[in-house]
C-alpha positions in Angstrom: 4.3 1.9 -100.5 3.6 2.4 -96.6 0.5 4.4 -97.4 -1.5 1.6 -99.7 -0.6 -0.4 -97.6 -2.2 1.2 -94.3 -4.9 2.5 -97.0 -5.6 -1.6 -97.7 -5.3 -2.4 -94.1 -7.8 0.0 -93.0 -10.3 -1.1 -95.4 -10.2 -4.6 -94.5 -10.6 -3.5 -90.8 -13.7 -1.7 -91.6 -15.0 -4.7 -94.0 -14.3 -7.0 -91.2 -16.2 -4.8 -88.7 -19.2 -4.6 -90.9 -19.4 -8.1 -91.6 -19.3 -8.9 -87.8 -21.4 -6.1 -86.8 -24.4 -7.2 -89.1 -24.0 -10.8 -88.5 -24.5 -10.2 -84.8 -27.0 -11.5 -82.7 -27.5 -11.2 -78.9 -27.6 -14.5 -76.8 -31.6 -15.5 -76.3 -32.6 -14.7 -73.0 -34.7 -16.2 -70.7 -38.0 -13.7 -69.6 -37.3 -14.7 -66.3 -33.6 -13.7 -65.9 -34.4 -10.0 -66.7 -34.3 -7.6 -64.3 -33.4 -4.0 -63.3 -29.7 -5.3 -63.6 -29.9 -5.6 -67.3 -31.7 -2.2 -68.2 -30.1 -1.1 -71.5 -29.1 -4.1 -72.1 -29.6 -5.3 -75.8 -31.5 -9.1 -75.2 -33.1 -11.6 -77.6 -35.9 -13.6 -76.1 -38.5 -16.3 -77.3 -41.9 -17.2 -76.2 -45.2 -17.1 -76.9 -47.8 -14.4 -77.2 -50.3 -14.2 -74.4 -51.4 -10.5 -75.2 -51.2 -8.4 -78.0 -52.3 -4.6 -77.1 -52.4 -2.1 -80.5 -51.6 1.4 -79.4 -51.9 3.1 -82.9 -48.0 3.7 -83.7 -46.9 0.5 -81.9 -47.6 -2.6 -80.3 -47.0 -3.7 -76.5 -47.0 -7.7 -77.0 -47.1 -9.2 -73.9 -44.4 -12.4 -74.1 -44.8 -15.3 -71.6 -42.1 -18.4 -71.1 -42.3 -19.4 -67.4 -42.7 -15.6 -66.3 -44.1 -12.5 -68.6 -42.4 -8.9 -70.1 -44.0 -6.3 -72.4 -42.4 -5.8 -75.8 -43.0 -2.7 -77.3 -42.7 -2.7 -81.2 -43.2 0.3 -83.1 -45.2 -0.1 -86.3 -43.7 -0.5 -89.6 -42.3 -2.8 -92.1 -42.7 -5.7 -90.1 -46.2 -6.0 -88.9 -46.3 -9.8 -89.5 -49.5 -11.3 -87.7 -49.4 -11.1 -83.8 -51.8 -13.3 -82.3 -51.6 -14.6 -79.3 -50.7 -18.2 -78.8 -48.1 -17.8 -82.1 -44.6 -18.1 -81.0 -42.2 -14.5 -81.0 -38.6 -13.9 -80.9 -37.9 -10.4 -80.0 -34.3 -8.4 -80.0 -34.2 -5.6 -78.7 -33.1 -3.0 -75.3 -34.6 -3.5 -71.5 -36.0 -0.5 -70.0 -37.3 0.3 -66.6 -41.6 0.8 -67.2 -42.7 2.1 -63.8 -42.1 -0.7 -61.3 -41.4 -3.5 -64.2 -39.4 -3.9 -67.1 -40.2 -4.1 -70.7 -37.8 -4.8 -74.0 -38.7 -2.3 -76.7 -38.0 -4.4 -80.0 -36.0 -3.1 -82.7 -36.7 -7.1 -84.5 -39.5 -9.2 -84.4 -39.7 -12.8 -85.5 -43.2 -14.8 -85.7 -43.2 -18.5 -86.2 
């Protein structure tokens, strides 16, 4: 009886986790708040595109609010239509790019 029972409660734990886990989302960020501070730091942002550079496997967009940061996206399933001027929502990690920093994008929303 002890073991269903911690057999039951264990897979409710991990259905739990998994539902919470996938329904997560990072707070949006504002472009200007990020700095070396936040490096690894999983962010959301939103603004629009000024830039849109293609490097043959990925992207670096360049996304402007009051300030501007590179987001790298790598090529793939979601290759919506960047242009600039469209609004972006980007999630992904900060990391140091010589003296700046840049998010590269694991999601990519277009408006």
């Amino acid at each position: 009886m002890a073991l269903r029972f911690s057999l039951v409660s264990a897979f409710i734990g991990l259905a739990v986790i998994l539902v919470v886990s996938f329904s997560y989302k990072p707070g949006l960020e504002h472009v200007y708040d990020i700095g070396r501070d936040d490096a690894n730091k999983f962010v959301r942002v939103k603004g629009k595109i000024s830039s849109v550079d293609d490097k043959g496997a990925f992207y670096i967009i360049r996304v402007s609010e009051v300030k501007e940061i590179s987001v790298v996206f790598f090529k793939g399933k979601n290759n919506a239509s960047l242009s600039v001027g469209r609004e972006i929502e980007a999630s992904g990690r900060v990391t140091p790019f010589g003296n700046k920093m840049e998010i590269v994008a694991e999601k990519v929303d277009i408006d």
